[in-house]
PDB file with SEQRES, HELIX, SHEET and CRYST1 records, atoms N, CA, C and O in Angstrom:
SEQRES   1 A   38  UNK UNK UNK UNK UNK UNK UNK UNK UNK UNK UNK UNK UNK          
SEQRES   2 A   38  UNK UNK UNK UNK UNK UNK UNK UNK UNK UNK UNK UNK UNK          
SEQRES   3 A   38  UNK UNK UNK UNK UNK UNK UNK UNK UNK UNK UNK UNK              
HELIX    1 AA1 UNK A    4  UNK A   37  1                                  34    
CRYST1    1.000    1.000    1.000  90.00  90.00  90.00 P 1           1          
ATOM      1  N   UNK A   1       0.839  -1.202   0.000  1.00  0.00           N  
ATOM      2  CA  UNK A   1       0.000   0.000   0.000  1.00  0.00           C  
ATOM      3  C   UNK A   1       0.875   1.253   0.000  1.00  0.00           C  
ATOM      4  O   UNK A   1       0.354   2.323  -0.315  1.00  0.00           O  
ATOM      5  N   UNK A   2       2.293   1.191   0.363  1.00  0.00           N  
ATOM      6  CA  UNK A   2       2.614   2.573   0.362  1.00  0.00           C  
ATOM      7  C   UNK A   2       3.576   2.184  -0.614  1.00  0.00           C  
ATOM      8  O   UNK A   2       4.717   2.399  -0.205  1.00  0.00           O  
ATOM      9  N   UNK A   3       3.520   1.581  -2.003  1.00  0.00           N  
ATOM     10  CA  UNK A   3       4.580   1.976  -3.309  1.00  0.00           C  
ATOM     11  C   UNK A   3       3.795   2.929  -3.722  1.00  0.00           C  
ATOM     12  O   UNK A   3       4.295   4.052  -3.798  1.00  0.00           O  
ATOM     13  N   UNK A   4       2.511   2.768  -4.060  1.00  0.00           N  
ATOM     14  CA  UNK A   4       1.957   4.048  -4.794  1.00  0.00           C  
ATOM     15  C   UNK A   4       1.962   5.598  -4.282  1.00  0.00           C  
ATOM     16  O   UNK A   4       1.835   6.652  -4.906  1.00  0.00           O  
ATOM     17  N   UNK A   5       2.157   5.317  -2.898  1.00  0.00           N  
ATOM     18  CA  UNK A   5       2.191   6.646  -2.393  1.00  0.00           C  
ATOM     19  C   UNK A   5       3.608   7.544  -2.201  1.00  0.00           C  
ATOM     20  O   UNK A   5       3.933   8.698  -1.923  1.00  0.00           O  
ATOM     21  N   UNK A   6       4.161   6.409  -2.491  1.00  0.00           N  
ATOM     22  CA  UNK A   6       6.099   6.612  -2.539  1.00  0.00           C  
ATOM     23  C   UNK A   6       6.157   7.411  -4.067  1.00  0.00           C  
ATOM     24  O   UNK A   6       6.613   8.528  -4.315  1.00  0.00           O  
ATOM     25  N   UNK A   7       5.279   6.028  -5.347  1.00  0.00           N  
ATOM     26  CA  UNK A   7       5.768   6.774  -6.407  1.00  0.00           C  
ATOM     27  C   UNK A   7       4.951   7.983  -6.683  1.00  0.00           C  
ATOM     28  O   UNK A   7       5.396   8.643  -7.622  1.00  0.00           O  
ATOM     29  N   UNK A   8       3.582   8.585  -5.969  1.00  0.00           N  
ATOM     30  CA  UNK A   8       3.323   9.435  -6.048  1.00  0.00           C  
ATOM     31  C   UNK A   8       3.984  10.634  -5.725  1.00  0.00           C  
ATOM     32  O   UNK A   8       3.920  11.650  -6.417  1.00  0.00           O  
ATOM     33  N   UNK A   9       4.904  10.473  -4.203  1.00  0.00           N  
ATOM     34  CA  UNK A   9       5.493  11.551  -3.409  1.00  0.00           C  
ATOM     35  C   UNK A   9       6.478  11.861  -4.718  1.00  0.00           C  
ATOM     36  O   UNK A   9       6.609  12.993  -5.184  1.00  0.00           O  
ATOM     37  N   UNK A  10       7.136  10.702  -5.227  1.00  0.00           N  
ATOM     38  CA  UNK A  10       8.456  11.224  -6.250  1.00  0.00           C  
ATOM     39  C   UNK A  10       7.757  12.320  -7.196  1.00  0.00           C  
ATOM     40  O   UNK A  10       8.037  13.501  -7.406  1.00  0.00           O  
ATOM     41  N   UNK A  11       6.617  11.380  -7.746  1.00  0.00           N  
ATOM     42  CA  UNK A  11       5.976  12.320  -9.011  1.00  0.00           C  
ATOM     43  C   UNK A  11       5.832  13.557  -8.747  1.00  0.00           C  
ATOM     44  O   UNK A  11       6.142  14.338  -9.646  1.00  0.00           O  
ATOM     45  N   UNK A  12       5.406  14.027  -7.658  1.00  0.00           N  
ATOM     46  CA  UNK A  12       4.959  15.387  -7.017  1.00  0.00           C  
ATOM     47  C   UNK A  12       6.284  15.996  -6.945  1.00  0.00           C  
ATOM     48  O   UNK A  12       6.485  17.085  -7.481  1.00  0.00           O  
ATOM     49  N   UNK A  13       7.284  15.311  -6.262  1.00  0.00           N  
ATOM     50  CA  UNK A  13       8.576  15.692  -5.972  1.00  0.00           C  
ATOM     51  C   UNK A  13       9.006  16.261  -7.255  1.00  0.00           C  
ATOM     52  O   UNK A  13       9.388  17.429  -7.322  1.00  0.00           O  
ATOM     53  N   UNK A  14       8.959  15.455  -8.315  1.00  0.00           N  
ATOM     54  CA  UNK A  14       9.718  15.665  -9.846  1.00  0.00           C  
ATOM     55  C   UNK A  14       8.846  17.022 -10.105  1.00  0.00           C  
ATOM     56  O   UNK A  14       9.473  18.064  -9.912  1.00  0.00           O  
ATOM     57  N   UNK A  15       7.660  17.136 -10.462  1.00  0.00           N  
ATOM     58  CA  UNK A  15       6.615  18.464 -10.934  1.00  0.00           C  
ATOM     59  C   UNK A  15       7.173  19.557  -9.919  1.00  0.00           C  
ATOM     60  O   UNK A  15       7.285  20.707 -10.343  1.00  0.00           O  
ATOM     61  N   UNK A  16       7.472  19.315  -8.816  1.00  0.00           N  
ATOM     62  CA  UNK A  16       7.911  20.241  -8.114  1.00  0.00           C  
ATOM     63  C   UNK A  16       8.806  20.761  -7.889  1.00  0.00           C  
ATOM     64  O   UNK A  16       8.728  21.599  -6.990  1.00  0.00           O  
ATOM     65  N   UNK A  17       9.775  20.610  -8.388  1.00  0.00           N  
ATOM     66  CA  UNK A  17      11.049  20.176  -8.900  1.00  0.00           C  
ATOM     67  C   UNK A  17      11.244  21.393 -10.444  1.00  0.00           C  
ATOM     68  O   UNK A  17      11.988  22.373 -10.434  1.00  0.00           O  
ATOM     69  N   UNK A  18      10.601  21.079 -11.309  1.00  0.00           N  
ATOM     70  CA  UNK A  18      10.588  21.346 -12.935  1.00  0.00           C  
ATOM     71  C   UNK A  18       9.797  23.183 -12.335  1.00  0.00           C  
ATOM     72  O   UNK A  18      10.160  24.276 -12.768  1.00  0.00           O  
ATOM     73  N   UNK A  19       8.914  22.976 -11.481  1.00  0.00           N  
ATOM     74  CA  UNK A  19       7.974  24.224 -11.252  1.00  0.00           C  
ATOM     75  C   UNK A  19       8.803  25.081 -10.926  1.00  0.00           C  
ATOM     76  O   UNK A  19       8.799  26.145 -11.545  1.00  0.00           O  
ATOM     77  N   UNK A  20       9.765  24.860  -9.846  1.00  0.00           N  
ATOM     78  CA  UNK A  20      10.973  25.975  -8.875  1.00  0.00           C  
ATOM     79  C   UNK A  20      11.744  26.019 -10.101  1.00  0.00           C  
ATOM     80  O   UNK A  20      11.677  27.095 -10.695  1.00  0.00           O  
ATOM     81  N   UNK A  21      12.628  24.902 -10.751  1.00  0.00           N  
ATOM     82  CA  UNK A  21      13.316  25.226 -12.060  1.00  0.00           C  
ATOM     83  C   UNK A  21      12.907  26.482 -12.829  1.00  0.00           C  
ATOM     84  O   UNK A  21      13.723  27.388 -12.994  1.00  0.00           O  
ATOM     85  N   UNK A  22      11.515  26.564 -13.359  1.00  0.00           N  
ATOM     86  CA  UNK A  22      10.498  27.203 -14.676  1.00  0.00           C  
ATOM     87  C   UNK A  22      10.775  28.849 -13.486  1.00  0.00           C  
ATOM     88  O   UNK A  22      11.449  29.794 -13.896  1.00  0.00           O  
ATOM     89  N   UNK A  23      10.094  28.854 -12.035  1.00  0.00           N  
ATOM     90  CA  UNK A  23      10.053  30.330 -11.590  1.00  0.00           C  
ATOM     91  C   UNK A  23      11.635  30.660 -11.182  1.00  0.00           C  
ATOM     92  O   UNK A  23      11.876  31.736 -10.634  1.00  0.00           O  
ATOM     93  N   UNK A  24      12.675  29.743 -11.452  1.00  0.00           N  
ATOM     94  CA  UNK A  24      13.550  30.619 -11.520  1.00  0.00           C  
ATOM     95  C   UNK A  24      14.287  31.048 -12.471  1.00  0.00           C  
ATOM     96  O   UNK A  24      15.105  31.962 -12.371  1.00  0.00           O  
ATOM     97  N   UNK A  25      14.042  30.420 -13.440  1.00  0.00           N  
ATOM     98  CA  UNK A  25      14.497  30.809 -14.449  1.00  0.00           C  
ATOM     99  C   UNK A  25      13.445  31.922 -14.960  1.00  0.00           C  
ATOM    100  O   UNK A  25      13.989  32.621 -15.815  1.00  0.00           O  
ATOM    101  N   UNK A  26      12.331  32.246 -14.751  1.00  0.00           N  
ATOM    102  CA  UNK A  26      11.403  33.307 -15.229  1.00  0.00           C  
ATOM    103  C   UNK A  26      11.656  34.604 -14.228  1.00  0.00           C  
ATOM    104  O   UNK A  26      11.420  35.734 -14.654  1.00  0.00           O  
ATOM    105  N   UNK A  27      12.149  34.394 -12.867  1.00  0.00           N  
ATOM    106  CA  UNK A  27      12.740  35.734 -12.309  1.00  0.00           C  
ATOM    107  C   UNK A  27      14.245  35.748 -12.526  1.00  0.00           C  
ATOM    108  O   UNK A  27      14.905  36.384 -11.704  1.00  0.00           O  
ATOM    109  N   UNK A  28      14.812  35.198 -13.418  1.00  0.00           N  
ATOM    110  CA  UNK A  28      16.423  35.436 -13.898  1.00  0.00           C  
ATOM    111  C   UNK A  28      16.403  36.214 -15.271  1.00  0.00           C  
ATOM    112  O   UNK A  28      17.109  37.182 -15.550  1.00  0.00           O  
ATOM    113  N   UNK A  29      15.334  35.525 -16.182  1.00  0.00           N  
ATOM    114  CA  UNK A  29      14.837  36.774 -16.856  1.00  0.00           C  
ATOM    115  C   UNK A  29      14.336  37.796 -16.531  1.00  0.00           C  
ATOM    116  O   UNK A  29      14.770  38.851 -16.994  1.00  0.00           O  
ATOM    117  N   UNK A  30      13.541  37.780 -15.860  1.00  0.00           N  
ATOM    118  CA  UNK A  30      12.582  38.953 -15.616  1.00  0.00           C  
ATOM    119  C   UNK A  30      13.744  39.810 -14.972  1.00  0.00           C  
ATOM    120  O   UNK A  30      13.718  41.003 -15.276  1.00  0.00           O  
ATOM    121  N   UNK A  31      14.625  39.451 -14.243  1.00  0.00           N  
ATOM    122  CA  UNK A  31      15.408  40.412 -13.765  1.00  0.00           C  
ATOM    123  C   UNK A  31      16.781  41.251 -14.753  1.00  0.00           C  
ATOM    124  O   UNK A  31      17.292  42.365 -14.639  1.00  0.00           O  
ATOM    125  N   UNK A  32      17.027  40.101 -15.712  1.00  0.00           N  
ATOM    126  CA  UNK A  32      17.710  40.538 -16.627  1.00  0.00           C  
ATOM    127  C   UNK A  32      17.380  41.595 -17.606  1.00  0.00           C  
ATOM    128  O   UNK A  32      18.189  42.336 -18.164  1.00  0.00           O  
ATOM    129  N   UNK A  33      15.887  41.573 -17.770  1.00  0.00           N  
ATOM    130  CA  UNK A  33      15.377  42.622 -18.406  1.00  0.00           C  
ATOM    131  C   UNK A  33      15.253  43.717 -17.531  1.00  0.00           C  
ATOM    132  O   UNK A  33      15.783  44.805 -17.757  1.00  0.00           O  
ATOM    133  N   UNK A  34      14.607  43.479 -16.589  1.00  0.00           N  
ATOM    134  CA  UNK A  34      14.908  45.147 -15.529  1.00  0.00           C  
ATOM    135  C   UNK A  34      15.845  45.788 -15.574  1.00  0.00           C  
ATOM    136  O   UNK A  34      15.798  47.015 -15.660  1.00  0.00           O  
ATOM    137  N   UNK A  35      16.824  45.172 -15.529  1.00  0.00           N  
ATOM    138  CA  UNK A  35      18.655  45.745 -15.294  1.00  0.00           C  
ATOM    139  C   UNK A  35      18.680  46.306 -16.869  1.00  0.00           C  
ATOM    140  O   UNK A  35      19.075  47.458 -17.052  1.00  0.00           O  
ATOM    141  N   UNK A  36      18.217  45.409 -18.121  1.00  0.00           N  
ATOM    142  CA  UNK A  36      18.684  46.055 -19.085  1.00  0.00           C  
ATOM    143  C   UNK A  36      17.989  47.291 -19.339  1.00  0.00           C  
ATOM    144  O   UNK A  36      18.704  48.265 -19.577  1.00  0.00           O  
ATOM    145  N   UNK A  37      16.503  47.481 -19.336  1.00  0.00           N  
ATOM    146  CA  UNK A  37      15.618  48.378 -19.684  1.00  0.00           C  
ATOM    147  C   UNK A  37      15.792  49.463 -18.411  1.00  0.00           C  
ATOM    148  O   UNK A  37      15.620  50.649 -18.692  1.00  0.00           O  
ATOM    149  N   UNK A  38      16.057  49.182 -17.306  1.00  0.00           N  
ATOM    150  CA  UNK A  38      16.395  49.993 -15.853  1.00  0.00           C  
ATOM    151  C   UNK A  38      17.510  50.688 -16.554  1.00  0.00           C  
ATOM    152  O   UNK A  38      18.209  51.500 -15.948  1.00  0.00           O  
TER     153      UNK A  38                                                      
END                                                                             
């Protein structure tokens, strides 16, 4: 009963994972453009 909830925690883990990746790379831009257009 708890493999599925193991491979769920990973799955969540992985999406959660890719999500922090995606917003930091979108405030590394976003900041790169401030500085340039600033």
């Amino acid at each position: 009963m708890s493999d599925p909830d193991r491979k769920k925690a990973k799955s969540d883990a992985r999406i959660g994972g890719m999500v922090a990746a995606a917003v930091l790379v979108f405030l590394a831009v976003f900041t790169v453009i401030f500085v340039l257009a600033g």
